[in-house]
N, CA, C and O of each residue as an XYZ file, in Angstrom:
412
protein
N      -8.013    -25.503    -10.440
C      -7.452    -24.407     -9.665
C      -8.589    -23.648     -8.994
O      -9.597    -23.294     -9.606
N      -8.327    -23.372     -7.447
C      -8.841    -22.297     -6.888
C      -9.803    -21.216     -7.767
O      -9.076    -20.925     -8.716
N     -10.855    -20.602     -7.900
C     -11.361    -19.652     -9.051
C     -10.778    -18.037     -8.101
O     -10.445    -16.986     -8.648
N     -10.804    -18.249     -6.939
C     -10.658    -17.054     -5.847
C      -9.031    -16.935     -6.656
O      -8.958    -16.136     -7.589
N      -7.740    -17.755     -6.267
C      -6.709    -17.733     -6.484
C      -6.749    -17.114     -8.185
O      -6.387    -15.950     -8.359
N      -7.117    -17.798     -9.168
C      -6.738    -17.620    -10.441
C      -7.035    -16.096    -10.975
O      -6.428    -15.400    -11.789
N      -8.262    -15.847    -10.158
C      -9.180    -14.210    -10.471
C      -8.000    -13.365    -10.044
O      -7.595    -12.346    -10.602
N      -7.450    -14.030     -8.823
C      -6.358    -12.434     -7.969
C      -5.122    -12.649     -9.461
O      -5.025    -11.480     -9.836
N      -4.497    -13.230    -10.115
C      -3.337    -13.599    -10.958
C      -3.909    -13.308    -12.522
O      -3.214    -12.660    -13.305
N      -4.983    -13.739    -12.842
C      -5.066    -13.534    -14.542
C      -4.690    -12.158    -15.046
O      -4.122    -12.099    -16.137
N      -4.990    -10.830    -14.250
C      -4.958     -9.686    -14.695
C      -3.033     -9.829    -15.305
O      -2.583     -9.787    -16.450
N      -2.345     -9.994    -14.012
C      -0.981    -10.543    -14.489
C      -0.522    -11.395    -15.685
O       0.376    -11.100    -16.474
N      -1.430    -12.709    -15.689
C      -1.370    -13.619    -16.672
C      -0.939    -12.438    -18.194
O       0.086    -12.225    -18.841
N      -2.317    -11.933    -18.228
C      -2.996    -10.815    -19.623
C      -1.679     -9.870    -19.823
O      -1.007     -9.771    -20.850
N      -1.522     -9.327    -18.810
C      -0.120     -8.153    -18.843
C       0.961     -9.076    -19.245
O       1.364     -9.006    -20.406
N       1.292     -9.624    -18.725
C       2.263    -10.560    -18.909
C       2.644    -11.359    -20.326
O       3.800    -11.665    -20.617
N       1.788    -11.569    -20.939
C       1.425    -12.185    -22.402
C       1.748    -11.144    -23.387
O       2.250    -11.092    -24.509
N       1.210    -10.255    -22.432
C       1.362     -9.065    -24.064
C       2.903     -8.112    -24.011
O       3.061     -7.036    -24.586
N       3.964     -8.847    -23.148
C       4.797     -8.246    -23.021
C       5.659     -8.612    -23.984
O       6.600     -7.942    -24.409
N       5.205    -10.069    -24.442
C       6.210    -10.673    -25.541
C       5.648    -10.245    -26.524
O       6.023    -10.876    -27.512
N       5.008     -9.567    -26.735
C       4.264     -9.788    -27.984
C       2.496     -9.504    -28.049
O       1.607    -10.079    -27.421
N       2.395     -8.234    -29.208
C       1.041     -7.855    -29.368
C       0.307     -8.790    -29.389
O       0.853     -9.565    -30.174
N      -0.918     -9.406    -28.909
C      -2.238    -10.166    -29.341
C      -3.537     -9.774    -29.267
O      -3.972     -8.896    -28.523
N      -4.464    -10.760    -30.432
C      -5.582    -10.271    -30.309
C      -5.912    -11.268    -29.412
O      -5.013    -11.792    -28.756
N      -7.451    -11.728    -29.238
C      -8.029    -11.590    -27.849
C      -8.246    -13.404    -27.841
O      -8.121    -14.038    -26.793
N      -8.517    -13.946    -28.914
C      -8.529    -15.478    -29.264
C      -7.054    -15.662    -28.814
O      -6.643    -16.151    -27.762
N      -6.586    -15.321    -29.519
C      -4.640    -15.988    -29.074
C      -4.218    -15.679    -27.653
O      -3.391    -16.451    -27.169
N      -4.701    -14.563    -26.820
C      -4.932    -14.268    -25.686
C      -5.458    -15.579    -24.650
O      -4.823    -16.172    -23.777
N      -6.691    -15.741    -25.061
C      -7.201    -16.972    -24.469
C      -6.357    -18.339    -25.008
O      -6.126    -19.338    -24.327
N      -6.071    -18.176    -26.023
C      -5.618    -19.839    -26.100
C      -4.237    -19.815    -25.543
O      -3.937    -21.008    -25.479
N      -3.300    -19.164    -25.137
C      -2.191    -19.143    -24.702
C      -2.332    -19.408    -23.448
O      -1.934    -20.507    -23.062
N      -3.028    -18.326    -22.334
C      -3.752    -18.785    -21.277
C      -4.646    -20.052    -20.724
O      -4.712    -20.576    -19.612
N      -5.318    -20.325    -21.993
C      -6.029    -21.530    -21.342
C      -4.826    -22.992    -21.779
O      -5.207    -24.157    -21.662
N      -3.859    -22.746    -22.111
C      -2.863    -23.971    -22.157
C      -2.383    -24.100    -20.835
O      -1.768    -25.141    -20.604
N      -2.533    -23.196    -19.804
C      -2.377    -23.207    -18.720
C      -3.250    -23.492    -17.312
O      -2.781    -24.034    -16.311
N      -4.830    -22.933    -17.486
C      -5.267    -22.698    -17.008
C      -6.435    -22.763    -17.521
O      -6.362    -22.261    -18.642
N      -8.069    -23.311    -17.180
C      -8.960    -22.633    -17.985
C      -9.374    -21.411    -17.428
O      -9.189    -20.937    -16.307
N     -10.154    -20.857    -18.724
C     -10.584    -19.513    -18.338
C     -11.730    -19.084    -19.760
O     -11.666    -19.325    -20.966
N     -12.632    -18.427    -18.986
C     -13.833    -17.813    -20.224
C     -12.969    -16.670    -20.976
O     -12.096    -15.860    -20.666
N     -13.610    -17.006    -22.007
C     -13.459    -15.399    -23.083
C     -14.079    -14.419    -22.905
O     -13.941    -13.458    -23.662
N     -14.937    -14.396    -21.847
C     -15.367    -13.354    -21.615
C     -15.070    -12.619    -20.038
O     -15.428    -11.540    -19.567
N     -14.328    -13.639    -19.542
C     -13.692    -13.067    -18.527
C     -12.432    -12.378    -18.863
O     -12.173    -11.352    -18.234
N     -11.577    -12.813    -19.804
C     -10.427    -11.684    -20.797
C     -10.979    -10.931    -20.896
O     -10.790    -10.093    -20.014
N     -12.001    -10.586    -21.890
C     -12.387     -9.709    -22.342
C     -12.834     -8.214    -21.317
O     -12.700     -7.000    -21.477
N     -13.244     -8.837    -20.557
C     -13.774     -7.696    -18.804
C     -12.054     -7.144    -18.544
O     -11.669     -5.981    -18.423
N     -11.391     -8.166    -18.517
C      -9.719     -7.625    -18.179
C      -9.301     -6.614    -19.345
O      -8.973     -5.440    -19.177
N      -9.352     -7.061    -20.135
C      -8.947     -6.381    -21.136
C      -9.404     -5.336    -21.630
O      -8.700     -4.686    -22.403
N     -10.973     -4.834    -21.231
C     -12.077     -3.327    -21.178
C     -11.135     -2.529    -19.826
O     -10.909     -1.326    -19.697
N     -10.750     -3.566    -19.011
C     -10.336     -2.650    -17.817
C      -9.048     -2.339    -18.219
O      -8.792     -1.135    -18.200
N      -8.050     -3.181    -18.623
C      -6.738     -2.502    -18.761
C      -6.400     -0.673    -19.705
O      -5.694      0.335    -19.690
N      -8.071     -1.673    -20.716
C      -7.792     -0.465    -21.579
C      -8.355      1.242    -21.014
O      -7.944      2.373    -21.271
N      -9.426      0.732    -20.184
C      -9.763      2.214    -19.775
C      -9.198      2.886    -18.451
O      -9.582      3.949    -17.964
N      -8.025      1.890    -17.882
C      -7.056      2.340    -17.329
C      -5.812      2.894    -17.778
O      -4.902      3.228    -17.019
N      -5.781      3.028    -19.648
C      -4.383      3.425    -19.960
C      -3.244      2.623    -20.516
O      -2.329      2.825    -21.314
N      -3.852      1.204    -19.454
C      -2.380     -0.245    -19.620
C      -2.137     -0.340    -21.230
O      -1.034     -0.058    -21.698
N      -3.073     -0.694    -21.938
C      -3.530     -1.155    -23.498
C      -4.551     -0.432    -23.978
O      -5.654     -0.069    -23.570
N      -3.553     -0.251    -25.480
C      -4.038      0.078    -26.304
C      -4.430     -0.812    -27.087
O      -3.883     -1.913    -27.025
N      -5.731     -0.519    -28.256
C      -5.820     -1.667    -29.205
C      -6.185     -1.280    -30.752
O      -7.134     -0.556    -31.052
N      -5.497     -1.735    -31.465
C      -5.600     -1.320    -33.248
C      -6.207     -2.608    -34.143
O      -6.413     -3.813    -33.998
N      -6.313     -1.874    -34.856
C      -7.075     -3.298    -36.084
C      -6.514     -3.754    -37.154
O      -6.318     -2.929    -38.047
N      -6.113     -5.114    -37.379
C      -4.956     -5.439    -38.352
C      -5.701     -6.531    -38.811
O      -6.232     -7.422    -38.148
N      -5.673     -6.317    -40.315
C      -6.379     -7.162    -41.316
C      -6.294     -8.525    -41.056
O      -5.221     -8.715    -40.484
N      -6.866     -9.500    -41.189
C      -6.257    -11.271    -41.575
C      -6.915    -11.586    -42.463
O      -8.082    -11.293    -42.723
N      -5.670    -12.666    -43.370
C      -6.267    -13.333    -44.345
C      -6.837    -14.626    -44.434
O      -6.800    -15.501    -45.299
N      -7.592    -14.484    -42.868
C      -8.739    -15.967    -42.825
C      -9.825    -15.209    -42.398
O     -10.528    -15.902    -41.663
N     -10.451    -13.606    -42.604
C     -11.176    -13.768    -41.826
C     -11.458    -11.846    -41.717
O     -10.697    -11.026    -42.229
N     -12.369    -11.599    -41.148
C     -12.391     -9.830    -40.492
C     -10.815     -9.330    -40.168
O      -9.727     -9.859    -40.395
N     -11.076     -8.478    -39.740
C      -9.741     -7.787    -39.233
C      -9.854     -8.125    -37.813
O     -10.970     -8.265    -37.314
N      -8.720     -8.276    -37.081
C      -8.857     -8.513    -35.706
C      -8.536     -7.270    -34.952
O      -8.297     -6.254    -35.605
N      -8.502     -7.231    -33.566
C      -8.109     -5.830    -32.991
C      -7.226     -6.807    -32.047
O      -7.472     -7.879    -31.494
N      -5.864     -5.799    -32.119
C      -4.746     -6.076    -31.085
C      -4.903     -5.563    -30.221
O      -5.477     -4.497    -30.000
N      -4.427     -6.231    -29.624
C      -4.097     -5.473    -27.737
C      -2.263     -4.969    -27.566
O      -1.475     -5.664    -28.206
N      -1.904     -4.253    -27.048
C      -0.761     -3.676    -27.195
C      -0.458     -2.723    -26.180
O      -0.986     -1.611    -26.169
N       0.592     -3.205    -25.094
C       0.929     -2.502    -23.970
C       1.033     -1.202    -23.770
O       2.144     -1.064    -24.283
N       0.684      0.073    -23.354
C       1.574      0.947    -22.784
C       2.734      0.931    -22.861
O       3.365     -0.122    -22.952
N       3.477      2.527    -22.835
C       4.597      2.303    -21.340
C       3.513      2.031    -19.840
O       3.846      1.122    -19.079
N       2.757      2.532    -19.644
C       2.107      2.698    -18.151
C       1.737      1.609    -18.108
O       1.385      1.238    -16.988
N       1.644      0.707    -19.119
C       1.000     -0.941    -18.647
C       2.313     -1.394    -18.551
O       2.532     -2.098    -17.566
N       3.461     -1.137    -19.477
C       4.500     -1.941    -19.278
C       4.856     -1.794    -17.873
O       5.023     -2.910    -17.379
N       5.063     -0.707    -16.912
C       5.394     -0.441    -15.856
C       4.620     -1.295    -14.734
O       5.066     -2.161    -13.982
N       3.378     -0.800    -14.851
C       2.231     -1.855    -14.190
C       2.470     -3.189    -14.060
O       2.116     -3.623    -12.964
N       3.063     -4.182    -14.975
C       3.323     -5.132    -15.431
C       4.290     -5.300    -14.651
O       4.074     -6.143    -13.781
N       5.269     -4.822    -14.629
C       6.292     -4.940    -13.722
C       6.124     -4.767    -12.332
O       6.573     -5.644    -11.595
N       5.498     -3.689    -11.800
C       4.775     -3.717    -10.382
C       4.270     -5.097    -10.192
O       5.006     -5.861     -9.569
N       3.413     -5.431    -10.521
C       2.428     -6.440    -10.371
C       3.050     -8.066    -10.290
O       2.601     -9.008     -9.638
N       4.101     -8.026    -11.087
C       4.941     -8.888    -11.204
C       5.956     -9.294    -10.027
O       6.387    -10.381     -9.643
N       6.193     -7.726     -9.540
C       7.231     -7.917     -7.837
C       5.953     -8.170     -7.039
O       5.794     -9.246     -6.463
N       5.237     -7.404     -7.004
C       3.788     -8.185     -5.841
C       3.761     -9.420     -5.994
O       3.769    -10.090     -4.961
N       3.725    -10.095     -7.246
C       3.345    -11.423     -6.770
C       4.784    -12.189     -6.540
O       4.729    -12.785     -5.465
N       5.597    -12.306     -6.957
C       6.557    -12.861     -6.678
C       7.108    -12.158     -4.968
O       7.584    -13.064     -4.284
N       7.107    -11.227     -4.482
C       6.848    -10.881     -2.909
C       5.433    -12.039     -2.549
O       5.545    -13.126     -1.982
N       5.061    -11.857     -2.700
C       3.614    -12.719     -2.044
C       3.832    -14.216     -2.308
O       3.733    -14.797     -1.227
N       4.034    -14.892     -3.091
C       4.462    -16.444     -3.724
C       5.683    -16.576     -2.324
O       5.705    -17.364     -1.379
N       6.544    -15.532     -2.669
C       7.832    -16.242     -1.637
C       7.475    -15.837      0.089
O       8.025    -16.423      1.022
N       6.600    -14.889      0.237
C       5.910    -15.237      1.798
C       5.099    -16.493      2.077
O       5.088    -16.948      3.220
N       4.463    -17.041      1.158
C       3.291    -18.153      1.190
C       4.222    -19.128      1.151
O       4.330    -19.808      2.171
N       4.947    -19.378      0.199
C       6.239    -20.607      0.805
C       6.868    -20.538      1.779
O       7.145    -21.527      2.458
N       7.340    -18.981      2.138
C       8.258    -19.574      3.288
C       7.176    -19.670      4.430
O       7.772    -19.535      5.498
N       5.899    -19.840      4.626
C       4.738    -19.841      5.978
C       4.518    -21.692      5.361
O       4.116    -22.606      6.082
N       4.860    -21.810      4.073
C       4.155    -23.192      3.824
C       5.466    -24.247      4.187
O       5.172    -25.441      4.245
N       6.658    -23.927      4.391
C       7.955    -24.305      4.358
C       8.336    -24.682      6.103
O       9.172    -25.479      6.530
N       7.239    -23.653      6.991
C       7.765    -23.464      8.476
C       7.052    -24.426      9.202
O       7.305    -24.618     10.391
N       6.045    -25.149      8.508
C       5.464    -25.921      9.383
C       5.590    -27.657      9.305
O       5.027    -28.356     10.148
């Protein structure tokens, strides 16, 4: 995939993931990269930004393989965001088909 294309969509990808469901930042990436590859440390830059925008919050919940992990966990203001972001691209997907459809 495009790296230009995937950079404008992952922020979505991230919002999008955590709508079903809290994750920490490994399960983050591996859900995503079943799709797509992508660095862990490019989540991680998304995920500093969501949080010091408000989108996500994140808490620390024990495991029994291991340290405690830290969750990531929506807003309302991310949930909303999420939804914005979600009509942008689906507005934008169905202009690019119908220009890819006319010729």
């Amino acid at each position: 995939m495009n790296p230009q294309l995937k950079k404008g969509v992952l922020e979505l990808c991230v919002l999008s993931q955590l709508t079903c469901k809290d994750k920490y930042g490994y399960e983050l990436t591996d859900a995503i990269s079943q799709e797509m590859s992508i660095a862990a440390g490019t989540l991680y830059m998304i995920l500093k930004r969501l949080k010091e925008a408000g989108y996500v919050e994140t808490y620390l919940l024990e495991s029994a393989s291991g340290p405690a992990r830290k969750y990531y966990h929506l807003t309302d203001a991310g949930k909303l965001y999420q939804q914005e972001k979600k009509q942008e691209w689906l507005d934008f997907i169905g202009q690019v088909n119908r220009l890819l459809s006319d010729c």
